[in-house]
C-alpha positions in Angstrom: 0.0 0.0 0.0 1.5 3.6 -0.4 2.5 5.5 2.3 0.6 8.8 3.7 1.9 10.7 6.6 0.1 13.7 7.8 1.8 16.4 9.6 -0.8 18.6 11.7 -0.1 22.4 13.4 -2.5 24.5 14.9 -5.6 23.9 17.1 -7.4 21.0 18.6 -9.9 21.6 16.1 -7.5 20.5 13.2 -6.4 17.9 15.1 -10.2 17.0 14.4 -10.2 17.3 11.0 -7.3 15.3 10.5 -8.2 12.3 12.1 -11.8 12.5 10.1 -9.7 12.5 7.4 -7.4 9.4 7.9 -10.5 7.6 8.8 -11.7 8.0 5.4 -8.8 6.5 3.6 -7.3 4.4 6.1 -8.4 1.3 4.2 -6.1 2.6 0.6 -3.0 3.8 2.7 -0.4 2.8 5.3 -0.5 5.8 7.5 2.9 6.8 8.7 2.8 8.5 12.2 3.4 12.1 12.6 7.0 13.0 13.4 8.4 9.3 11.9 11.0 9.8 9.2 10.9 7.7 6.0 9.9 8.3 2.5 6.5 8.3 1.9 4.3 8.1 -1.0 2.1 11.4 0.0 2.6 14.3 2.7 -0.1 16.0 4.3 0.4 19.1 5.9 -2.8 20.5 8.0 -1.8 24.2 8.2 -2.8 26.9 10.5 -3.3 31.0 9.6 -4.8 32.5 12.2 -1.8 34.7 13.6 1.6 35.7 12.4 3.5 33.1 14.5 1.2 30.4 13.4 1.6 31.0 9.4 5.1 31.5 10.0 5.0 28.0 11.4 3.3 26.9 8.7 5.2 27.9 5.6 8.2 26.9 7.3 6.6 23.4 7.5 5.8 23.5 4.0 9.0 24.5 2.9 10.8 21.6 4.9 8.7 19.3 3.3 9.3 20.7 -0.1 13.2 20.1 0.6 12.1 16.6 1.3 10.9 16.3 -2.2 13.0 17.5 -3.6 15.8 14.7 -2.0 13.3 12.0 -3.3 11.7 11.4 0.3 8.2 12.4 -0.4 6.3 11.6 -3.7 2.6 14.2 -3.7 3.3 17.3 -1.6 -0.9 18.2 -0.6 -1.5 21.3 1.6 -4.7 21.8 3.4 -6.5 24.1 6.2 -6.6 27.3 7.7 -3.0 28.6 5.8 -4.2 27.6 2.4 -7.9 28.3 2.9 -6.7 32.0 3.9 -4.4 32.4 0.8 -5.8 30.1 -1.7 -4.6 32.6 -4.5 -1.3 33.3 -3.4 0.4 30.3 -2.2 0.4 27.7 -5.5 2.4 30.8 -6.8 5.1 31.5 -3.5 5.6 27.6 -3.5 5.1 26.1 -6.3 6.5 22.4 -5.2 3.3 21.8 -3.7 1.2 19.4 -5.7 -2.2 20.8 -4.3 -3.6 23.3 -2.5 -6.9 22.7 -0.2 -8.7 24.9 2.0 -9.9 24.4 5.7 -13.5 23.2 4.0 -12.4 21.1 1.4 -12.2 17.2 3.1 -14.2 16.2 0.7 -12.1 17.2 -2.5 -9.0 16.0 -1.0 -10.1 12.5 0.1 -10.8 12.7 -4.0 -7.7 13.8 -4.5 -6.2 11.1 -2.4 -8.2 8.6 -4.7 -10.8 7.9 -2.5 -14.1 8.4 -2.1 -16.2 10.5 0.2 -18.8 8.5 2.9 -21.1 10.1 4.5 -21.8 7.7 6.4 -18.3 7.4 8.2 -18.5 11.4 8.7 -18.4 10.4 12.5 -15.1 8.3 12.4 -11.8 9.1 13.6 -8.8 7.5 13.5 -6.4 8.7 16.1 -2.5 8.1 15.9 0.3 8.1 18.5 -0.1 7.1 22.4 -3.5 6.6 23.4 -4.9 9.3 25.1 -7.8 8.7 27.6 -9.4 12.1 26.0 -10.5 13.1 22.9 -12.0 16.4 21.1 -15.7 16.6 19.9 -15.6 19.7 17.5 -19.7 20.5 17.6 -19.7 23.1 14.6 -17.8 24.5 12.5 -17.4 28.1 11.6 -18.7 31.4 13.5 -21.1 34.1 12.6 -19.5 36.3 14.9 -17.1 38.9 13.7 -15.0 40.3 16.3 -12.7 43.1 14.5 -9.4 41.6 15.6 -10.4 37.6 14.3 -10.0 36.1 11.3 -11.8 32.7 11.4 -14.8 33.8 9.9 -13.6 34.4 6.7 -11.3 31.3 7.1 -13.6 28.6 8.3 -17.2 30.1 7.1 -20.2 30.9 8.9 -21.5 28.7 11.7 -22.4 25.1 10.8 -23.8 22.9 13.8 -23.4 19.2 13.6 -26.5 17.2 14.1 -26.6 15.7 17.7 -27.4 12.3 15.8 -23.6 12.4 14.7 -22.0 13.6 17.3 -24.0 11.0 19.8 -22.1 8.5 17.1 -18.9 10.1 17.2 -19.2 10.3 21.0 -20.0 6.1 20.9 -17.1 5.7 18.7 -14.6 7.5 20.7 -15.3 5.8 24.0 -14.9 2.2 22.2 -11.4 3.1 21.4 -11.3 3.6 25.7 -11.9 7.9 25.7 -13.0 8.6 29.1 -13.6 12.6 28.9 -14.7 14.4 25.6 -13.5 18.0 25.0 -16.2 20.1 23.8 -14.9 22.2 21.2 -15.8 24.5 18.2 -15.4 28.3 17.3 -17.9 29.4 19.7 -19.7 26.2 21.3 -22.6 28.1 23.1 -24.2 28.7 19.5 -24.6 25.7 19.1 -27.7 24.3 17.3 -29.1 27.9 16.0 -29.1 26.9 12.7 -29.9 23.3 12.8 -32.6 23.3 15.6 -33.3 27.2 15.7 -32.2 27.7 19.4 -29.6 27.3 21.5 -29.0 23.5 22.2 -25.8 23.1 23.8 -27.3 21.8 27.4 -29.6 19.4 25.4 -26.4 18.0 23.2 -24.4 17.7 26.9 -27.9 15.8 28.3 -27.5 13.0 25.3 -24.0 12.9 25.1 -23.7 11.7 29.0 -25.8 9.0 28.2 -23.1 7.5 26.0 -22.0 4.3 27.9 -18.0 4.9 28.7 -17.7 8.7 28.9 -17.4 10.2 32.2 -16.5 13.5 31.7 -17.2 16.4 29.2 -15.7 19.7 29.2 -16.6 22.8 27.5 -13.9 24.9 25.7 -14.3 28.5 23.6 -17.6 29.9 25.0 -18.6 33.2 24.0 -19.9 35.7 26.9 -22.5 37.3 25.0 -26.0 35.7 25.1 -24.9 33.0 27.3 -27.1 30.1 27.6 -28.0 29.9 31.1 -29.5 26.0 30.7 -25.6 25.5 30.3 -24.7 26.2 34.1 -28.0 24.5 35.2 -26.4 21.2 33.4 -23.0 21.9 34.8 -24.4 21.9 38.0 -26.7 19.1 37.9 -25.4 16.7 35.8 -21.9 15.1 37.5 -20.6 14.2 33.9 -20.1 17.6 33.0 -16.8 19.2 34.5 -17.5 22.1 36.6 -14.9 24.2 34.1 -15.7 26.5 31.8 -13.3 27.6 29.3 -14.8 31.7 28.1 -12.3 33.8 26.1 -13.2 37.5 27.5 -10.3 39.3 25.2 -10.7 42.3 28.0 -13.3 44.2 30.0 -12.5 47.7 29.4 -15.8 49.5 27.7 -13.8 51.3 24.6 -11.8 48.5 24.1 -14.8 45.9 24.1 -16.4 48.3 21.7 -13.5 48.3 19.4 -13.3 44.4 19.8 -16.9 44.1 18.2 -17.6 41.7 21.2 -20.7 42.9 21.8 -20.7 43.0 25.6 -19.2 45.6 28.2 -17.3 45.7 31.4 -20.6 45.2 33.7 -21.9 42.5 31.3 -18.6 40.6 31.6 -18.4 41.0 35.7 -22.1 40.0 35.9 -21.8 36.9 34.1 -18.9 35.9 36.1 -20.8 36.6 38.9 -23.7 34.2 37.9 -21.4 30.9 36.7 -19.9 31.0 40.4 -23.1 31.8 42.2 -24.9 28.7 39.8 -22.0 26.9 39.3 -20.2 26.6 43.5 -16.4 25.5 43.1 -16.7 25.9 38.9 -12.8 27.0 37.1 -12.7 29.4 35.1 -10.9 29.9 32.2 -10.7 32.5 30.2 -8.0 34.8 27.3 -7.5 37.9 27.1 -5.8 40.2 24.7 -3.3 43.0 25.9 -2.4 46.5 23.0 -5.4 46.3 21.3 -5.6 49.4 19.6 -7.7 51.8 21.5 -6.3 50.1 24.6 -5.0 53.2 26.7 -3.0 52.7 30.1 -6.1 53.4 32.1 -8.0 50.4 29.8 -5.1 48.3 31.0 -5.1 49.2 34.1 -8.6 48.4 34.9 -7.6 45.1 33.1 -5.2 44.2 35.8 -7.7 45.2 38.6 -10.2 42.8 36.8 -7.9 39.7 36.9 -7.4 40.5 40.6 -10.7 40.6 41.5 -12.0 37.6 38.9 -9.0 35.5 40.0 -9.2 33.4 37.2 -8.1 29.7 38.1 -6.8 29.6 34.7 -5.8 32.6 32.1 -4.2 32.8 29.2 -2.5 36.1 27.2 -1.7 37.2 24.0 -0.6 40.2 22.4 -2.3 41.8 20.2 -1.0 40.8 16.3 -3.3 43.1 13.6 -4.2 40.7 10.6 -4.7 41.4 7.1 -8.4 41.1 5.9 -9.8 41.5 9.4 -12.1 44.9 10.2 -9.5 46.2 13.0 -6.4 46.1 10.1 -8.6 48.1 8.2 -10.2 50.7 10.3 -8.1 50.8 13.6 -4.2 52.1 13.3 -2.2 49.6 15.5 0.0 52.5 17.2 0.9 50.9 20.5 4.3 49.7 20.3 5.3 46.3 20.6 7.7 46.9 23.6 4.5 48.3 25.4 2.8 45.6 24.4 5.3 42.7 26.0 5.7 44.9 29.2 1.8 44.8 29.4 1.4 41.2 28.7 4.3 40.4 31.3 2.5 42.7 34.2 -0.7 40.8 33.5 1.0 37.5 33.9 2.7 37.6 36.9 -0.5 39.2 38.2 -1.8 35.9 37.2 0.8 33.6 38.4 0.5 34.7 42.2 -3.2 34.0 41.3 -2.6 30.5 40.3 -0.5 30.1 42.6 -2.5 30.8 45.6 -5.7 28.6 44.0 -3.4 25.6 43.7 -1.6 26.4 47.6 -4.7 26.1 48.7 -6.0 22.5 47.3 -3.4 21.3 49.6 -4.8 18.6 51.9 -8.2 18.1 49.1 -8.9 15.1 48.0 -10.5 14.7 44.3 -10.8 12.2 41.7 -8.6 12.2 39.0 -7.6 10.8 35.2 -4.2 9.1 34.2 -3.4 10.9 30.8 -0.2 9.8 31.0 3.1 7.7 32.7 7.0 9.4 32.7 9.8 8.9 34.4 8.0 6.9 37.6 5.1 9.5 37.6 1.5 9.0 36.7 0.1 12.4 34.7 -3.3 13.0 35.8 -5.9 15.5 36.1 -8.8 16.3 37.9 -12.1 17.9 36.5 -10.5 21.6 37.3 -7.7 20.9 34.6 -8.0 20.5 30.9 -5.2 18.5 28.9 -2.3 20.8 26.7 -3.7 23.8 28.3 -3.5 23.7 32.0 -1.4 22.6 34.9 -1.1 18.6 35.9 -1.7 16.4 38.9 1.5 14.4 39.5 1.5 11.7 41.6 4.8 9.4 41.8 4.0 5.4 41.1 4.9 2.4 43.5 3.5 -1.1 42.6 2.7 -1.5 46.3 0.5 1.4 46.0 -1.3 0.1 42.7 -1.4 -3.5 44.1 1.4 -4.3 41.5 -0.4 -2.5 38.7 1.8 -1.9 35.8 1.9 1.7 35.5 1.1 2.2 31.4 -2.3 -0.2 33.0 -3.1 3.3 34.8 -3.9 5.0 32.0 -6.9 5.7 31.4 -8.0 5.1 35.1 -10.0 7.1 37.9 -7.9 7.6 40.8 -8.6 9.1 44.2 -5.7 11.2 45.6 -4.7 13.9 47.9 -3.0 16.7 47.0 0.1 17.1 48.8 2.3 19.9 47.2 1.5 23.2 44.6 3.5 25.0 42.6 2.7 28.3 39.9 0.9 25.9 37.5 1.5 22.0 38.4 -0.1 19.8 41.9 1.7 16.4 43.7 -0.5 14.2 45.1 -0.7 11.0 46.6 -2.6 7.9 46.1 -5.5 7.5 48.8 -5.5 3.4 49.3 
């Protein structure tokens, strides 16, 4: 059989797409794992444009793999995603060693392309490489109607398309055959969900059916947008012990002018308020949340009353970025981007150490909790685990060292995948200890 290695950068959500696609033509390739070097017959590269760094990372990417061509190692050079859905016109010219170009919503002409042909009925397969993982993400929809100034994943990934529950209940079923424990609920903005499909929001009904799948035990809920919330969501949270009591919400900021410039269709009180009501609904819930420092328009007394909002939120999780003006987007058009960068990095790096006495002092005082926990993982004589407060890749880790007395004489790599109960012993900025309670 030819070979087919796929080579995947940017978000979890392409991390979807690409195991969609290798479940499609698994049966007419031998897929090489990611990161394995041989010569194969076909190279994949799932790109990602969304911000300077990330295309960077991309081209470079590309261009590497066009080397490898060019030695013999790799026969078809196909590009596909966000990169090449975002410069469809430009690129076949800049790097012309690529065989074909394929944008973020074009699975089905590439599975073509790969000679194969599109099923719909296997749209809710996945085949996932590598290490198993006791998690897996469930991307809901695809696309967003919103259109924040700074963003460019409208124009990238389309407007908002919900997936019927019917297939994600089958995706779900799927996933926890292969021995996935938690789903990660992902998609552009996950609290539309169902608009278009069902004509409301249906994200608390999709949470209700998906916890009926036998095998998953926990669900987690990533890129929630403030505005219109769904309450019903909070009421589920609360109620129903499958869903984690975390909530991932991107806020960007909560200054009034800067909001307003941001398109995000909310304001400062708005943004406290709601934070208010999760907690109050939601007793013990983590929040996470990014924000966005030199946004033009941002003033020192903006940021300012950004720091002040972190201390009094006290995010248990939060994530920065500086601001990075795209082409296309309605703030590169209409907002100069006059901040400097130096300003920028001193800003982010204030707001960040703000945060890691924050973090700090949440995980400090966990000390002496016990909680329940997931094995992601097994290094070095430690077992990598989590509790519902943590998501994978993003946040902080539970470590808890391994003795076979302790596990009965349970091989560790067993572990994986298992429920543990433990006690936290130790805290750091980000990371826990713990130890196993017999």
């Amino acid at each position: 059989m030819p070979k087919l290695q796929v080579i995947t950068l940017g978000c979890s959500k392409n991390t979807v797409d690409t195991e969609h696609l290798l479940f499609q033509v698994q049966d007419s390739y031998e897929i090489v794992p990611e990161g394995e070097q041989c010569p194969v017959d076909v190279l994949l590269i799932n790109t990602c444009g969304f911000i300077g760094d990330a295309k960077e990372q991309s081209i470079n990417t590309i261009l590497a793999a066009a080397q490898r061509k060019a030695a013999g190692e790799v026969g078809r050079l196909l590009v596909f995603g966000c990169l090449s859905q975002r410069y469809a016109s430009e690129m076949p010219g800049l790097i012309p060693e690529v065989d074909g170009w394929f944008g973020a919503r074009d699975l089905d002409p590439l599975i073509r392309a790969l000679g194969c042909k599109p099923n719909p009925a296997l749209r809710h397969g996945r085949l996932m490489e590598g290490e198993y993982k006791p998690y897996a993400y469930l991307k809901i929809s695809e696309g967003c109607d919103r259109r924040c100034s700074y963003c460019a994943i409208p124009f990238i990934r389309g407007k908002h398309i919900s997936v019927p529950m019917e297939t994600l209940v089958a995706e779900a079923r799927s996933l926890a055959e292969k021995g996935v424990k938690e789903l990660i609920i992902i998609a552009q903005d996950t609290t539309y969900y169902g608009l278009d499909l069902y004509g409301k929001r249906c994200l608390a009904e999709l949470l209700r059916k998906l916890s009926e799948v036998e095998g998953i035990e926990w669900m987690r809920i990533h890129y929630s947008y403030p505005a219109d919330f769904p309450e019903d969501v909070l009421e589920e949270m609360a109620s129903n012990p499958k869903v984690c009591r975390y909530m991932d919400i991107p806020l960007q900021h909560v200054a009034d002018a800067v909001l307003d410039k941001m398109h995000r269709h909310v304001d400062g009180a708005w943004t406290r308020e709601l934070i208010r009501r999760m907690r109050e609904k939601v007793p013990g819930v983590a929040l996470r949340t990014t924000l966005i420092v030199g946004h033009p328009g941002e003033t020192e007394a903006c940021f300012k009353e950004l720091v002040e909002f972190v201390k009094e939120a006290r995010f248990q999780r939060m994530g920065a970025f500086t601001y990075s003006e795209e082409e296309g987007t309605f703030g590169a058009e209409h907002f100069k981007d006059s901040i400097r960068p130096s300003v920028k990095q001193k800003r982010l790096n204030e707001l960040m150490e703000v945060q890691r006495g924050i973090s700090l002092a949440y995980n400090q005082s966990r000390i002496g909790t016990e909680t329940r926990v997931l094995v992601d993982g097994f290094s070095d004589g430690i077992l990598v685990c989590r509790s519902e407060f943590e998501s994978p890749e993003v946040d902080g880790e539970i470590l808890v060292k391994y003795s076979a007395d302790a596990f009965g004489g349970a091989q560790p790599q067993s572990l994986v995948g298992r429920f543990l109960s433990v006690r936290i012993t130790a805290a750091d900025d980000y990371d826990l200890s713990a130890e196993v309670i017999c």
